[in-house]
C-alpha positions in Angstrom: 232.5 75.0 -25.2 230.6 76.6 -28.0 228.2 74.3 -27.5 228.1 75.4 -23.8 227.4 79.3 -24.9 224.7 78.2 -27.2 222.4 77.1 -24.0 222.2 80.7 -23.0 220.3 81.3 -26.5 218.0 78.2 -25.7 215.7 80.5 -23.1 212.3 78.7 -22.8 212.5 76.5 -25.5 215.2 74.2 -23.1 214.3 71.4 -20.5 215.8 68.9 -18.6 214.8 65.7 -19.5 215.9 62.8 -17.1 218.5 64.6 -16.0 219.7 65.6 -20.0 219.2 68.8 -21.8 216.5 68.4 -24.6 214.8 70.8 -27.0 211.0 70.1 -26.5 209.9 74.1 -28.3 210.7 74.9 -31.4 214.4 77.1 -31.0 214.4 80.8 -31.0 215.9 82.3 -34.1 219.4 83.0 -32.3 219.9 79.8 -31.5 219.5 78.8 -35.1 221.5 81.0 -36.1 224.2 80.1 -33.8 223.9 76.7 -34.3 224.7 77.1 -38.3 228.0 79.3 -36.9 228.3 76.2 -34.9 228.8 73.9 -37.7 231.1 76.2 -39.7 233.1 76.9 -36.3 233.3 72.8 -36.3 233.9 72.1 -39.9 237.3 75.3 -39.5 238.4 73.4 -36.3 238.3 70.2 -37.4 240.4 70.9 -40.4 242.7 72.0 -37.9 242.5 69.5 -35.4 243.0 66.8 -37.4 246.4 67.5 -39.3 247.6 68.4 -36.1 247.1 65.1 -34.6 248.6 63.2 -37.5 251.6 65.7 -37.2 251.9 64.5 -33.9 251.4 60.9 -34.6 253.8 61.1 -37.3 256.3 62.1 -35.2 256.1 59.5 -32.4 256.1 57.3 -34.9 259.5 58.2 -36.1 261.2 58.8 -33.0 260.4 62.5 -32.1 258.5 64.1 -29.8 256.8 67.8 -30.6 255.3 70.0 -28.4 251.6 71.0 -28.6 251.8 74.5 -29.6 254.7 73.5 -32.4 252.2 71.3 -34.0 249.3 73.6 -33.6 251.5 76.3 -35.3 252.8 74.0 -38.0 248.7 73.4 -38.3 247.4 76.7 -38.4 249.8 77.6 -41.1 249.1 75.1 -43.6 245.2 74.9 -42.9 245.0 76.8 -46.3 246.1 74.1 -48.0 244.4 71.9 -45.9 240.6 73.4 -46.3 241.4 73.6 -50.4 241.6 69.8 -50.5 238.6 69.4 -47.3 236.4 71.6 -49.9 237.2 69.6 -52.8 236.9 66.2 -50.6 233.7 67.6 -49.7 232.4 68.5 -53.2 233.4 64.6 -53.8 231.5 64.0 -51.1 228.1 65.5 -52.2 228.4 64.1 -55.6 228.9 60.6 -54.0 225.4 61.5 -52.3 223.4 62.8 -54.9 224.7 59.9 -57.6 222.8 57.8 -54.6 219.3 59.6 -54.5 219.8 59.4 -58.1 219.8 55.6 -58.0 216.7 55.4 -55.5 214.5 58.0 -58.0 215.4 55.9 -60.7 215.3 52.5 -59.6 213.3 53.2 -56.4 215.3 50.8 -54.7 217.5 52.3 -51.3 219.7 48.9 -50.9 221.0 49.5 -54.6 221.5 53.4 -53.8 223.6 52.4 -50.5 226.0 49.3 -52.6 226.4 52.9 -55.2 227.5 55.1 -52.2 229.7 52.7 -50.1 231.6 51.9 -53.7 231.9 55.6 -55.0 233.0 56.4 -51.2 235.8 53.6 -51.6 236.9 54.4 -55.0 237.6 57.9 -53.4 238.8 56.6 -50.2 242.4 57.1 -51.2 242.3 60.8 -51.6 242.1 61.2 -47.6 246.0 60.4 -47.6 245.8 64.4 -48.9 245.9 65.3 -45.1 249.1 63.5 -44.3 250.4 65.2 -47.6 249.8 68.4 -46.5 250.9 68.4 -43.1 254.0 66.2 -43.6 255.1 67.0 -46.6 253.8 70.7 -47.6 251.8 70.1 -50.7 248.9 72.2 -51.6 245.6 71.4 -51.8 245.0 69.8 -55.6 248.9 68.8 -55.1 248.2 67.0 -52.0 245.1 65.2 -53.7 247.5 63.6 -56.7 249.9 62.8 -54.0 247.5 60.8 -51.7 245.7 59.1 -54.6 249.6 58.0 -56.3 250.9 56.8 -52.8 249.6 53.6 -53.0 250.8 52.4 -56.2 249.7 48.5 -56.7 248.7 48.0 -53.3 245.7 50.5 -54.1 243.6 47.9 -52.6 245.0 47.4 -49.2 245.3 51.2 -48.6 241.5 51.3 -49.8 240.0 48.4 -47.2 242.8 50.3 -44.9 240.8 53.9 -45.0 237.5 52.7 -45.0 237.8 50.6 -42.0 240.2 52.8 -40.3 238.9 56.5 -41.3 235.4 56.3 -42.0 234.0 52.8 -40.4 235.3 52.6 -37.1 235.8 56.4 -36.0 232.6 57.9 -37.9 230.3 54.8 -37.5 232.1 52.5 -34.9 232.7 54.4 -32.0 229.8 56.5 -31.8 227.6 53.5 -32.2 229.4 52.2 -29.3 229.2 55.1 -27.1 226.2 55.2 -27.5 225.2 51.8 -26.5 227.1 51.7 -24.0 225.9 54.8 -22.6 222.6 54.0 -23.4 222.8 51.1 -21.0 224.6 52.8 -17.9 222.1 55.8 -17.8 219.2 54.0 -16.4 221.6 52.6 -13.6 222.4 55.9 -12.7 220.6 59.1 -10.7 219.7 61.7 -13.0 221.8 64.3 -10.9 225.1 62.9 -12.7 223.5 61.7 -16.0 224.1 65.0 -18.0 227.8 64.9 -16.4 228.6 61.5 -17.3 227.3 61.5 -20.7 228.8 64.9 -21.4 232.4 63.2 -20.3 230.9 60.1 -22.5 230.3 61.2 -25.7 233.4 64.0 -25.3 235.7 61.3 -24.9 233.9 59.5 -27.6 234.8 62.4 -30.3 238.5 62.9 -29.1 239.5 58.9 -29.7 237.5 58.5 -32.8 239.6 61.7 -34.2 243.0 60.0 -32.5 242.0 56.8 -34.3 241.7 58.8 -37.6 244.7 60.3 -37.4 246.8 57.0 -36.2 245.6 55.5 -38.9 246.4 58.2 -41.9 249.7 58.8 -40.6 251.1 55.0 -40.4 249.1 54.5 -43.8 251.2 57.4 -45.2 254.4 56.1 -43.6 254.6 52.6 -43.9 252.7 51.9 -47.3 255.3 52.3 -49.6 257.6 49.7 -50.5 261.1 49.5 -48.1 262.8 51.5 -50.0 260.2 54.0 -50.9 259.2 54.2 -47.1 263.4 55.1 -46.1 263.0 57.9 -48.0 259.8 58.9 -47.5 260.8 58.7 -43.6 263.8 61.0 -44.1 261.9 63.3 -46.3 259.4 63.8 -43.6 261.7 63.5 -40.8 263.8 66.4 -42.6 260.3 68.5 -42.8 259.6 68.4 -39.2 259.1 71.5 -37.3 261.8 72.3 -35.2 261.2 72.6 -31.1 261.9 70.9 -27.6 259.9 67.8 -26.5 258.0 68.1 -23.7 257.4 65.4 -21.4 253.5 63.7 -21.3 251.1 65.3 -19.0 248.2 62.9 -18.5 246.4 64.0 -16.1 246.4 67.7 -17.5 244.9 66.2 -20.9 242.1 63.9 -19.6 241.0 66.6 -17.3 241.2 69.3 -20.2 239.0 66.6 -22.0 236.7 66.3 -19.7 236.3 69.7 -18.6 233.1 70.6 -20.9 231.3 67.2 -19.9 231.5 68.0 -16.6 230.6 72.2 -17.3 227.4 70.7 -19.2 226.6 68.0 -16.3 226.8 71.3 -13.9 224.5 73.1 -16.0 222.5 70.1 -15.9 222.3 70.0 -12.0 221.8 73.5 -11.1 219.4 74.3 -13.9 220.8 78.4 -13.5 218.5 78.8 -16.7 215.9 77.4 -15.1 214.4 75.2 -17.5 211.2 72.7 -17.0 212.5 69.8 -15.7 210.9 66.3 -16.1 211.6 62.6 -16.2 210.1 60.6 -18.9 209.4 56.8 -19.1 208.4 55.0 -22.1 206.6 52.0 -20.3 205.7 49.8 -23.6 209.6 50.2 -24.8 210.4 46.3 -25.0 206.9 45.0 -23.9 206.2 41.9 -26.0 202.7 40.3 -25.0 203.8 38.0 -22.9 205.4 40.4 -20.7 202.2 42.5 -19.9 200.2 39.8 -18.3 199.7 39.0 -14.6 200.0 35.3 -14.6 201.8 34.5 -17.7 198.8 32.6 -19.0 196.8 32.8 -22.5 194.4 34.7 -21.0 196.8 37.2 -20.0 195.4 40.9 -21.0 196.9 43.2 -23.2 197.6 46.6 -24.4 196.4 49.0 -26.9 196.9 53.1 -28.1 193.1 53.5 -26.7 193.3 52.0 -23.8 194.2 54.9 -21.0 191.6 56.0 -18.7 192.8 57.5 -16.1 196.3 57.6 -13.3 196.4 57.6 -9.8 199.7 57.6 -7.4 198.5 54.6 -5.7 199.9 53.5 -2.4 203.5 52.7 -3.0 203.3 52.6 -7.0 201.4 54.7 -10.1 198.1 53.0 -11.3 196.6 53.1 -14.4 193.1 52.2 -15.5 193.0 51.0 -19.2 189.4 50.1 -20.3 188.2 50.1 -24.2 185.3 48.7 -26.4 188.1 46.3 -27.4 188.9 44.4 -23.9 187.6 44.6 -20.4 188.9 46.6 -17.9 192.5 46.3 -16.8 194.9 48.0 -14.3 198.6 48.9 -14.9 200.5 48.6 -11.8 204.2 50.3 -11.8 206.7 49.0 -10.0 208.3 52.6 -9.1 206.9 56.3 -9.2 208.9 56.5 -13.1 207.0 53.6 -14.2 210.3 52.1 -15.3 208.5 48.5 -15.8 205.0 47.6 -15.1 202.3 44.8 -15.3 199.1 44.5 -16.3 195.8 42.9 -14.0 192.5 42.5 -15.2 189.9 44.4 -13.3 187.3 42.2 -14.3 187.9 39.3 -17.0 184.4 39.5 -17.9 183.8 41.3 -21.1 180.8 44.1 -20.4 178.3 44.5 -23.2 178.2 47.8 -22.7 180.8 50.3 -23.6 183.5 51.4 -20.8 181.8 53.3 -18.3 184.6 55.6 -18.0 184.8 56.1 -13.8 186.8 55.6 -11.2 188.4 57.3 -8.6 191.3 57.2 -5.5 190.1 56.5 -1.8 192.7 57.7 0.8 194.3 54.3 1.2 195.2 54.3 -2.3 192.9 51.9 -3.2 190.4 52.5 -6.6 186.9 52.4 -6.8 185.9 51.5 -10.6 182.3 51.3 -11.5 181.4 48.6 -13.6 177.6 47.2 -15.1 176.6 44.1 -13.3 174.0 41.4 -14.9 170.9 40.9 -13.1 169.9 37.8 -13.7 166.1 38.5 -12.2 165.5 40.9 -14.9 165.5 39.0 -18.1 164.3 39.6 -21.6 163.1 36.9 -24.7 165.7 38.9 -26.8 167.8 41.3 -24.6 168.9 38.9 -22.1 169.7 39.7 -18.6 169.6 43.5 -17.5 172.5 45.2 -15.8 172.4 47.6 -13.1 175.3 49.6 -11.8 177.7 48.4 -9.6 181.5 48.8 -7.9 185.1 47.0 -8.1 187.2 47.6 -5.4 191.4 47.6 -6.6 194.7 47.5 -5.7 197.5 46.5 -7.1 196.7 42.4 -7.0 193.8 43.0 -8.7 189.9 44.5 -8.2 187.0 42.6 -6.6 183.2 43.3 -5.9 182.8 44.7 -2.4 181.1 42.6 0.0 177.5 44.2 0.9 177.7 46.4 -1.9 174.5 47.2 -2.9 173.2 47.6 -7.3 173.7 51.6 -7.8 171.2 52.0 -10.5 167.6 50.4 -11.6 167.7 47.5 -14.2 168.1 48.3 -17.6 168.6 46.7 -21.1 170.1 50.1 -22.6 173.2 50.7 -20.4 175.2 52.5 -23.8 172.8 55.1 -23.5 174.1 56.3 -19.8 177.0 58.2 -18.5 178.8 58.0 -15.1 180.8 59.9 -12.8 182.9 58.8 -9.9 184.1 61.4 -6.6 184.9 60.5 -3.1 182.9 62.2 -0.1 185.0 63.6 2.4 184.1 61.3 4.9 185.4 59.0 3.0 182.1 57.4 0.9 181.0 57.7 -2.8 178.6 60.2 -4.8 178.1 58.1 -7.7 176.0 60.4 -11.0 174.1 58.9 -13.4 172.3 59.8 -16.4 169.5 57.8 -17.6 168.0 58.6 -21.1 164.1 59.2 -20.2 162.1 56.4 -22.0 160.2 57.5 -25.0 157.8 55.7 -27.3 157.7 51.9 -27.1 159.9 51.9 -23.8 162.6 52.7 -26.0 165.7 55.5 -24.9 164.6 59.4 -25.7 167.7 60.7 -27.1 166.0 64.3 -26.6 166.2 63.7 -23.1 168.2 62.5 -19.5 167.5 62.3 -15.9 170.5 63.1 -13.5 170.7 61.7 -10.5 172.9 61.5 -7.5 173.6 58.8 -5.5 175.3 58.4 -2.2 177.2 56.2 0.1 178.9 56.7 3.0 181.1 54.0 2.8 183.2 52.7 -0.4 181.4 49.7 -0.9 178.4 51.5 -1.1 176.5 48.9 1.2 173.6 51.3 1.8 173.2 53.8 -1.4 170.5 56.5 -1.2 169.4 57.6 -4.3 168.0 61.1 -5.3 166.8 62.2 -8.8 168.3 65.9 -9.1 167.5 66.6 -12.5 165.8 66.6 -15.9 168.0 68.2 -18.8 166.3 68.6 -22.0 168.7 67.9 -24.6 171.2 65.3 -26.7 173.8 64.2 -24.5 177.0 61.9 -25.7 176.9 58.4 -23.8 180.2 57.9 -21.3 182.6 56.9 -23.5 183.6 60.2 -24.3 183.6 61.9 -20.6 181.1 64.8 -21.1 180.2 64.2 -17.7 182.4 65.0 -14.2 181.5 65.4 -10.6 183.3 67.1 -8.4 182.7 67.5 -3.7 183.7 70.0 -1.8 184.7 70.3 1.6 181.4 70.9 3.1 180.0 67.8 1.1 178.5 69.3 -1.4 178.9 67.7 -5.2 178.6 69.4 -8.2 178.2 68.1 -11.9 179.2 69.5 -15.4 177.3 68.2 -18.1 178.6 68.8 -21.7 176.0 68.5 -24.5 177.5 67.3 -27.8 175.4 68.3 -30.4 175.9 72.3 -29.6 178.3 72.3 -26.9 176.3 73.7 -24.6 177.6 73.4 -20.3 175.1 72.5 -17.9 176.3 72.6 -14.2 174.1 70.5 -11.2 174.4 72.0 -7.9 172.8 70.8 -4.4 172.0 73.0 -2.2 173.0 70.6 0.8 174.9 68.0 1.2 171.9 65.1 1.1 171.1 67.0 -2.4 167.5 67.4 -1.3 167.1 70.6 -3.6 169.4 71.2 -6.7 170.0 73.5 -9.3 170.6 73.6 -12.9 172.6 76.6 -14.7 174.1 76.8 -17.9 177.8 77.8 -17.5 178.3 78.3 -21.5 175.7 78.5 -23.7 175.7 76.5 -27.0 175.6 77.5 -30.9 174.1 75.9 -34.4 176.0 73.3 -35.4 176.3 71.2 -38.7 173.7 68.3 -37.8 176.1 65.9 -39.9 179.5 67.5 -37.9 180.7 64.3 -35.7 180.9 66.5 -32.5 181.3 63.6 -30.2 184.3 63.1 -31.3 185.8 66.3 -30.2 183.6 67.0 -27.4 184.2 66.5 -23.2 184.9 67.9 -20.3 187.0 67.4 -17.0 186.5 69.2 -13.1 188.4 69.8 -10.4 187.4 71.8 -7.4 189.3 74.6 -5.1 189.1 74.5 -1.9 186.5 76.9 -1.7 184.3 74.9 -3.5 184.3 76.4 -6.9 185.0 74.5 -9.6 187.7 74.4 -12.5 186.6 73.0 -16.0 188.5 72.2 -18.6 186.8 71.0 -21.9 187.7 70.8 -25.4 185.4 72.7 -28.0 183.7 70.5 -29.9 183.3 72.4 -32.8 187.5 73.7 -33.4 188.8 71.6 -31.2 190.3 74.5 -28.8 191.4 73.7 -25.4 189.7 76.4 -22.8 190.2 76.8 -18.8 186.6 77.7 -17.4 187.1 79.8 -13.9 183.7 79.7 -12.0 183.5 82.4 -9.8 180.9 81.0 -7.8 179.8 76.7 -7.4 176.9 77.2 -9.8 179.4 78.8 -12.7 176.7 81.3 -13.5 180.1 83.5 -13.4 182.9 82.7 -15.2 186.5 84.0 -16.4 187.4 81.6 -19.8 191.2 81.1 -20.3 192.0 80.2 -23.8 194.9 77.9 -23.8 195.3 76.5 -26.9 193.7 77.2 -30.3 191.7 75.5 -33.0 193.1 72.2 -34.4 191.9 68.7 -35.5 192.7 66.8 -32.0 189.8 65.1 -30.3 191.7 64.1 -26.4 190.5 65.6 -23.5 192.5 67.8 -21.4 193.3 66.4 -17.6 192.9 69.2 -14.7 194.0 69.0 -11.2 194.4 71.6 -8.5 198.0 71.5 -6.5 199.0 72.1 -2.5 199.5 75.8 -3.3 196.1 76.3 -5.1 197.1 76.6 -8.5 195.0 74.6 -11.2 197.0 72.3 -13.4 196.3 71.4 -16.7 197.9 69.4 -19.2 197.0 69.0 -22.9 198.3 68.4 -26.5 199.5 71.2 -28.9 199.1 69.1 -32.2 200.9 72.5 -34.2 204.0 72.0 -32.2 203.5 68.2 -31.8 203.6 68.6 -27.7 202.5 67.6 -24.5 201.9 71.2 -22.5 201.6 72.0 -18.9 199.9 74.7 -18.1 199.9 76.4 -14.5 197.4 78.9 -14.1 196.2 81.4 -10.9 194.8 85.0 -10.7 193.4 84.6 -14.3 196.2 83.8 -16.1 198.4 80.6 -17.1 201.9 79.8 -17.7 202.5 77.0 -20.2 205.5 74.7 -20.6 206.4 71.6 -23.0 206.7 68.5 -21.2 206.9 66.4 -23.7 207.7 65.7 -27.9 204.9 63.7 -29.6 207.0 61.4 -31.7 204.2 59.3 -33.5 201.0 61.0 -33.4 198.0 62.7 -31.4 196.9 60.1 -29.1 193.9 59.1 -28.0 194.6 59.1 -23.8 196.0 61.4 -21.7 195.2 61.4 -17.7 197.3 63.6 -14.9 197.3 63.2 -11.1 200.0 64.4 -8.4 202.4 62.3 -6.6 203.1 62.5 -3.0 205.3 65.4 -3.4 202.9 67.4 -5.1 204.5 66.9 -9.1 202.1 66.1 -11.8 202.4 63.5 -13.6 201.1 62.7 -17.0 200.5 59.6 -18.6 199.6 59.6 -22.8 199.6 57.8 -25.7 201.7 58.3 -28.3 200.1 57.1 -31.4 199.8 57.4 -34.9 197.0 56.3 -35.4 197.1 53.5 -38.2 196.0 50.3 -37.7 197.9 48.5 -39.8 201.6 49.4 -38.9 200.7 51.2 -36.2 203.7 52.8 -33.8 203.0 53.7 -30.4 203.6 54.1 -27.1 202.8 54.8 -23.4 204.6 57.4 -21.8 204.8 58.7 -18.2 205.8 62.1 -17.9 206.8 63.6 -14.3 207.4 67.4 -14.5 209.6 68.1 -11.6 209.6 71.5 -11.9 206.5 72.9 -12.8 205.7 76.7 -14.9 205.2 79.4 -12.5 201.6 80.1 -12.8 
């Protein structure tokens, strides 16, 4: 119940996660605070508990039957005597420990400090017969410790193995290791409205039988160790000790409902949320992969997974798909097998490994289907030494796999240098592409001008892009990164009209591209946020990018990571050209180089989720009228990693897929999570 009261000191540093309270924020003061009173509370009650229930063991075990409140009397009294010899146990206790990190300083070797610990703890193991000796027979505390250690006699051995197995091993190690297993395997079988209920009951249970075992065992240790004759008198001794009072018959039904009374108060809480707490469901899809697992055909050439593969997610049209593309591999898809992403597979998208790096595009047609663009060879443009040119070009995907559209037509001239361009994907609303490109102008020797790009749009109205039209829109003077860091987005609007953000990452400078029709026969650049002087030998790609979404009424939403501090800012545009716009700082300076996701909800509210690499966090923020609420969603248990991509299910909750990586690549622990907030900040 303490434990209970404590949530109501939690405020916004509580969530729900899979149906289970979880700390995701660092705790308020208070609640530490109440949490050491906690432990104290636990230790006091404990040391009353316990002699209690080996009072009442003791006495079924000679024939009489004592009623609760006699034996929590007879407990209460003599818990002085009890918590002398629990402190002096527990001084025994911290020596035993710090002998042990003695032996690993010295000898830097942990299995020699644990075979120190486990034989110091059973050389001391006798001296827990001091709780029968208080309770049964009245000693005091340093009394009670001579008596427990003497009991034995020459059968100092058995009572030894006896304690350890009985007192420490099984209740202390045993049967939490069990509940826990076990419930670890029922939770996923169940919904995550009686998860917190069930576990609650689970784990309450868990602590009551593991003290009923502890007790059990110290009080037939006590009794029936001595020799026959020693154990006759011992009996009558104790027997003669006994507090007086009635027996009461057993009430089982009271006691298991009394027992699981705070289970089911927590699983309550859990339900209605009256705090209400950010509520989420969490998946770890990699947990148990192995290689073999992750392919589509369960051949050699099945494809894999790594930290730096995540792209982008889309709810797809029964299941969540991922796009996982990297300089490593070609492009793959990972298709869930339900919205959680409980288990999943992997499909290539194309087997053919692309010279150039991952053009990093792709988008969701209505059907659910994805559109990926992808660099096709041209085997009519050849060169002695480059080889074959490559133009741009489309898969089409679903969940079997992805495919080039029939009568879809190249989407780009030929060209040997397809590193140097970036790409952006968006859907029309009639239900065709806008494909934008940037080419690196050609400079001396028909080589790439890195001082220079031409932007241009092109359009289809149909997904396979069978008859593309093809407009240059701009020239931006200026050093640009290359796609595989995403300084480039494209967003349409209702009336048809796209726009483009362009990031520059040598100064971080935003240039927006706006048409002033829908065929983009005139555009228009303007520079949403000028740059600044930066250290020419700073890596500033490695920061830098930017993502767009669009509101209804066609102005956009940018979110982009600075590429100088690496702060995380939300860009209002007042109008579609941003020559306007209200900046929302949303997180701070800090080392972390992934690029925020940003999508706009049902309601109108722009969405943005991002790491806090302070707090080690994945953070939702909701944000309308200028300002933005921001929740944990999720603890980063490895490292910053280097994807994170959010889309909305078909009930409108975002969810986030990200890597959680530490980064090394030898030894490396990671994982891919999927993160569905259910209930989302206010905003």
């Amino acid at each position: 119940m303490l434990y209970l009261a404590a949530m109501l000191l939690v405020e916004d540093a509580g969530s729900l996660v899979n149906g289970q309270f979880a700390l995701l924020s660092a705790p308020p003061v208070p609640l530490v605070g109440w949490t050491v009173a906690m432990v104290l509370i636990s230790m006091l009650t404990h040391a009353v508990v316990l002699p209690a229930t080996v009072l009442m063991a003791a006495s079924l075990m000679l024939g009489r039957s004592l009623s609760p409140s006699v034996v929590l009397r007879t407990a209460l009294r003599r818990a002085p005597a009890t918590l002398a010899a629990g402190s002096i146990m527990l001084l025994g206790t911290a020596a035993i420990v710090a002998a042990g990190l003695g032996v690993v300083w010295v000898t830097a070797q942990l299995w020699l400090s644990i075979l120190v610990m486990v034989g110091l703890a059973a050389l001391g193991a006798p001296f827990l017969l001091a709780v029968p000796a208080v309770i049964l027979e009245g000693y005091s505390g340093w009394r009670a410790l001579g008596r427990g250690y003497c009991l034995p006699g020459d059968r100092l051995g058995y009572a030894t193995v006896t304690l350890v197995v009985g007192v420490l091993g099984v209740p202390v190690l045993g049967v939490p290791v069990l509940a826990w297993q076990g419930l670890d395997q029922l939770v996923p079988l169940l919904p995550d409205s009686i998860v917190a209920a069930v576990t609650g009951v689970g784990y309450g249970m868990a602590g009551v039988l593991a003290t009923v075992f502890q007790a059990v065992v110290l009080a037939s240790t006590f009794l029936f160790l001595p020799y026959e004759r020693e154990q006759e008198r011992l009996s009558e001794k104790v027997l003669r000790l006994l507090p007086d009072g009635r027996p009461v018959p057993a009430r089982p039904v009271r006691v298991v409902v009394a027992l699981a009374l705070p289970g089911l108060l927590y699983g309550g809480i859990a339900l209605t949320n009256p705090l209400g707490w950010v509520e989420i469901s969490e998946t770890n899809v990699t947990e148990g992969w192995t290689r073999e697992s992750r392919g589509s055909d369960g051949s050699g050439d099945a494809p894999s997974l790594s930290a730096v593969d995540l792209r982008a997610i889309y709810p797809g049209a029964d299941q969540p798909l991922m796009v996982m593309d990297s300089v490593y591999s070609s492009p793959r898809l990972l298709v869930c097998v339900d919205a959680a992403c409980r288990d999943a597979s992997l499909v290539w998208a194309r087997r053919e490994r692309a010279r150039a790096d991952p053009v990093d595009a792709s988008v969701q047609l209505a059907d659910g289907r994805l559109v990926l663009t992808t660099w096709l060879e041209d085997p009519k443009v050849q060169h002695s030494r480059l080889g074959n040119a490559v133009r741009l070009g489309l898969l089409i995907c679903d969940g079997n796999g992805c495919l080039v559209p029939a009568g879809g037509k190249p989407l780009s001239e030929p060209t040997f240098h397809p590193s140097g361009s970036s790409v952006a994907l968006a859907v029309r609303p009639n239900g065709g592409l806008i494909v934008v490109e940037t080419r690196k102008n050609e400079g001396p020797a028909g080589q790439p001008d890195p001082e220079s790009e031409t932007v241009s749009f092109t359009f289809c109205d149909d997904p396979a892009c069978s008859r593309p039209e093809r407009r240059i829109s701009a020239e931006l003077e200026s050093v640009f990164d290359n796609g595989n860091y995403r300084s480039l987005a494209v967003a349409v609007g209702a009336d048809d009209r796209p726009v483009a953000a362009r990031l520059n990452s040598e100064n971080g400078a935003l240039s927006m591209i706006t048409c002033a029709d829908a065929a983009c026969t005139r555009s228009r650049v303007t520079t949403a946020q000028h740059g600044r002087d930066m250290d020419p030998m700073y890596q500033s790609r490695e920061r830098g990018g930017v993502s767009m979404a669009m509101r209804a009424d066609g102005r956009p939403i940018i979110v982009h990571r600075d590429i100088g501090d690496g702060s995380v800012q939300l860009l209002d545009c007042r109008d579609r050209g941003c020559a306007q716009i209200d900046p929302i700082a949303l997180a701070g300076p800090s080392h972390a180089s992934t690029l925020p996701a940003v999508v706009t909800d049902a309601v109108g509210r722009v969405l943005v989720a991002y790491q806090d690499p302070a707090a080690r966090q994945i953070m939702l923020a909701a944000c309308s009228d200028g300002r933005c609420d921001s929740a944990a969603v999720g603890r980063i248990r490895y490292g910053l990693g280097a994807g994170l991509a959010m889309t909305l299910d078909g009930q409108g909750n975002p969810v986030i897929a990200w890597t959680d990586d530490n980064g090394l690549h030898y030894g490396s622990e990671w994982a891919l999570r999927v993160t569905t907030v259910l209930q989302t900040p206010r905003g």
